[in-house]
Every structure is written in structure tokens, then in C-alpha cells.
Steps between C-alpha positions, in 0.01 A plus 500: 500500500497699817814591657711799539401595152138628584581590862680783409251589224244497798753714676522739189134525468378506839255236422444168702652181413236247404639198729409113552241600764329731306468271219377236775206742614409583158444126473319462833231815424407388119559123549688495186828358408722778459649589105826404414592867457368572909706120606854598324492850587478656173220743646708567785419865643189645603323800691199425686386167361462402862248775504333350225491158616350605851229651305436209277474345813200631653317517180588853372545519078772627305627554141803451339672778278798441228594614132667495205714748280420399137829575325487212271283228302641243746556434843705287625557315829627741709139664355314171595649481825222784739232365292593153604480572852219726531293234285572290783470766761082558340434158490613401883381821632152569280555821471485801231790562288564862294819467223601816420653587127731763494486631161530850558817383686622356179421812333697737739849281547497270188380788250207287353257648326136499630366241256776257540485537868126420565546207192784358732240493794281292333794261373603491822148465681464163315817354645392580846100332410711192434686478819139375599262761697191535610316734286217535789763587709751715292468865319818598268506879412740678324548867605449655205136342441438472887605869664255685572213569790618365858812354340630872390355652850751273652754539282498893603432488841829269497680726307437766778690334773776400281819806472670494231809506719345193609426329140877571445677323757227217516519454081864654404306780299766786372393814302560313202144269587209622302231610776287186356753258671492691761063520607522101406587335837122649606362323223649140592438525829129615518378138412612387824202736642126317449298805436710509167278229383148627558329240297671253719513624911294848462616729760651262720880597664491252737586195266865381472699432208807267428774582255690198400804649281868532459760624743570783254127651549509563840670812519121605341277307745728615813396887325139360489459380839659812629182664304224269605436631815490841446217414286267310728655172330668159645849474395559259226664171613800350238642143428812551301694231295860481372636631155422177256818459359684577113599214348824655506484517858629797727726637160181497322140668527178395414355733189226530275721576251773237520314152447791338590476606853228273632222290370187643358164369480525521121787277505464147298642205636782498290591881593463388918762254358706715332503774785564281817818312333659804346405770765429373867823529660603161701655487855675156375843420471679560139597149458320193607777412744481819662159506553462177597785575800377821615095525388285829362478803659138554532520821619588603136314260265285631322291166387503408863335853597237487206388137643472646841233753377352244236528120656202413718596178659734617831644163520623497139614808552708422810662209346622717190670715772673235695596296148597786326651679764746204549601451127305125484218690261664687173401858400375345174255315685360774728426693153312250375284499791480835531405480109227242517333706797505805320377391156221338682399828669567742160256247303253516777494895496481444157219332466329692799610843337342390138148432684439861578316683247441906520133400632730333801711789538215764526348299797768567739515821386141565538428780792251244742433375838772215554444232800638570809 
């Protein structure tokens, strides 16, 4: 997955590109094997994770800081695919976690009402229980319930270093933007500051945080580590992944509202079906022959891509890509691979998803001391 692609993202973005050594020292300080999404590249930029990983290093704590946007009953994988990783990112590292839900967000852009926003949170919240954390470790708020105190102190003291000349060219604002759009970057980027969690690090500044996230939220964490020093805070450090791809591919776009788009964790086995053999554009040849003579283009197969997010074994993986690649495997049968790995995972979530109860939920959003 890397290649010129994400080099010139990482040129666009001024980031750094998350290489093969990188991945190698994250290995070396947590003695952990790294995750599929670190090995193929799919998290593939960063800003200061070296800092982080020094730190680690001589014993100093962190937490880890991401979110959701509930728009809609159900997520689907793109969703899954931060709360994947920073699952794996809390249990290698031990560390706190926050998970942010954005449902005044949701409210400003979307045009939800307040009641179907904060119901959306809590749909949401149980999808993100499921992915499997630890509820000693891990406090979900949403901002409507949670803003208030420190959090809201932050929030404005952000707001006062921020132009709105600033907010403009950072977020595309015009005159048009209601002025709620407009004060919101403060309010997603104040988590990434401890004393916004009293109940959690008191009055400490001097603990880090890591954001792992899209590409497409940095331009708000670049804004937020501009901030963070001016207010007696460490700048937060990122780990930022690749766009999970429509099933459509690059003509398509991954929606809430278009279920034919990707796979959702609602999905039954027969819909995963359904969706990967109608949808997920191949890189094969249009007739046996031809693909046989001159392979797939894995550079624009969809089922291919979706395995590289969702297949765990590396060496499966790599023989797909050399098979398929030279036309000896069909497109038919990378789909039904791709099909049997994701109905397994859909049924897991499932079942994980149908084991948390509102009790459940209202632990990780209980306001308490987490372990550090």
C-alpha cells in the first residue's frame, strides 16, 4: 500500500510518512508484533509518534484520544476501522483511552435534531463497546452530556487563539457557515489536552496524548498543536490511516446513506454476499482469457483492498497478490474470500454488539478515575 500514493499525501499534509523503520521500533519498544494495519501501511503518516515512543520508553504514560460522528444507526467498516486500531493501540500500550461523540457536530452540519443526535450517540457508543475495550481503561462522552467545567474552560481559552481568518482558511468556512460550525474545531480539539478530563489526570499538562485518525482530520490536529503550547500544553502526537475504500472504488464514496457503498455491521451474511458480487469493483480481466494472459490490477480492486484492511494472515495475503495479480486466481474467487472473512467479522460484532446492555454503556460513560 505505500507508494507514491501516500507520499504525496504526506507532502500535501506536511505530516511524516510512517515507514518500515518506524514500524520496526514500534515493535522493538512494546515487544509486540506490529497490526496488520501498521505492517501494510494502511496507517501510514504520523506527527510525533517518535515522540511518543521515546516517552513510552523511559516509563512516562500517555492516553489515546479518537471519536465518532453519529450520523446514522450503523457504522460500517470504514467506522470500525480507528476503533480497530486504537483497541490494539490500549491493549499493547496500557494506556487510557477518551472516544469522543460528536453529536453537536451532527446537529450543526447534518441538521439533526437534539434528541436524535444524542439517541445516535448511544447507538453508536454500543458499536464501539463491541470492538472490545477496556472499560477500566476507557471513558466515552458525548459533548452534549459531557461539556462543561474544565472541558468548556478549554474549549474558550482555545477559541481565543484561534482568528476567524484563521478557522477559514484552515476549515473552508464562507459567510454562508453558521457561527456554530465555525467555534467547533475548539471543541474537537480540546480532548487532546488532559486537564479536560479532571476526573481522570487532575491538573496535569504535562501528560501526552495520541490521536490515531484519518488523513482527512489533520488539518484540525495541525490547528490544535499550533494551540497547545500557547497553553502550557504538549502538542498532540497523530497516527493517520488511509481512506477505507467504497465498494465502488475511487467513482464511488463511502455513505451512511447509500448501503450499497460498503459493508455495515448490520449486514447479514447473505447481504455481505449480495454487496461484494454486485458492487466491489474487480481489477480482473473481462473474459477469462484475458485475465488469465495479463492478471488483476490490484491497484484498483476493490475486494483485494477490503482483504488488505480485513485478512490477518500476511502470508495468505501475499499469495492472493502474486496469484491474483498474475491471472492464475479468478476475481470470483478473491470475493469469496473476501466474503467468508467478512461475514465472520460482521457476526462477531454482532454478537459482541448484542452483549452490551444500557447498564454497559453508562460505565464507560461514567465520569471516574481510569488506570493509567
Amino acid at each position: 500500500m505505500r507508494g507514491s500514493g501516500s507520499d504525496a499525501v504526506v507532502g500535501q499534509f506536511g505530516c511524516q510518512k510512517l515507514g518500515p523503520e518506524l514500524v520496526e521500533r514500534f515493535e522493538r519498544v512494546t515487544g509486540k508484533p506490529a497490526h496488520p494495519f501498521l505492517r501494510r501501511g494502511l496507517f501510514f503518516a504520523h506527527r510525533d509518534l517518535v515522540d511518543i515512543l521515546d516517552r513510552y520508553e523511559r516509563g512516562e504514560k500517555f492516553y489515546l484520544y479518537t471519536g465518532r460522528g453519529p450520523s446514522s444507526e450503523a457504522l460500517h467498516l470504514g467506522h470500525l476501522v480507528p476503533f480497530m486500531f486504537t483497541k490494539y493501540l490500549q491493549d499493547v500500550f496500557q494506556v487510557p483511552l477518551v472516544i469522543q461523540l460528536t453529536d453537536d457536530e451532527k446537529f450543526l452540519w447534518r441538521g439533526l435534531e437534539l434528541d436524535e443526535a444524542r439517541r445516535l450517540s448511544r447507538e453508536n457508543t454500543k458499536d464501539i463497546i463491541a470492538c472490545g475495550f477496556d472499560v477500566r481503561r476507557t471513558f466515552i462522552f458525548t459533548n452534549f452530556d459531557y461539556m462543561g467545567g474544565e472541558f468548556y474552560r478549554n474549549v474558550v481559552r482555545f477559541q481565543r487563539q484561534v482568528t476567524s481568518t484563521t478557522a477559514r482558511s484552515t476549515f473552508g468556512f464562507d459567510g454562508e457557515s453558521n457561527i456554530g460550525k465555525v467555534a467547533f474545531p475548539a471543541i474537537q480539539a480540546v480532548p487532546a489536552f488532559p486537564t479536560t478530563f479532571p476526573h481522570i489526570f487532575g491538573a496535569r499538562k504535562d501528560i501526552s496524548c495520541l490521536i490515531p485518525c484519518a488523513i482527512d482530520q489533520d488539518p484540525y490536529f495541525r490547528l490544535t498543536r499550533d494551540v497547545a503550547p500557547k497553553l502550557g500544553f504538549r502538542k498532540p502526537a497523530l497516527i493517520e490511516s488511509v481512506f477505507f475504500p467504497a465498494l465502488q472504488g475511487d467513482s464511488g464514496k463511502m455513505s451512511a446513506s447509500d448501503t450499497s457503498s460498503s459493508i455495515f455491521v448490520t449486514d447479514t451474511p447473505k447481504m455481505i454476499k449480495t454487496k461484494v458480487n454486485k458492487y466491489a469493483v474487480s481489477g480482473g480481466g473481462e473474459t477469462v482469457e484475458e485475465h488469465r494472459k495479463h492478471g488483476a490490477d490490484l491497484s484498483i480492486d476493490t475486494p483485494f483492498k477490503y482483504l488488505t484492511f480485513v485478512l490477518d494472515d500476511d502470508a495468505e495475503l501475499a499469495h492472493i497478490a502474486t496469484e491474483y495479480g498474475a491471472g492464475r486466481m479468478l476475481t470470483g474467487e478473491v470475493k469469496g474470500r473476501l466474503i467468508e472473512v467478512l461475514t465472520e467479522m460482521v457476526v462477531r460484532h454482532q454478537k459482541a454488539r448484542a452483549a452490551v446492555t444500557e447498564d454497559v454503556i453508562d460505565a464507560f460513560m461514567a465520569e471516574r478515575p481510569l488506570l493509567l
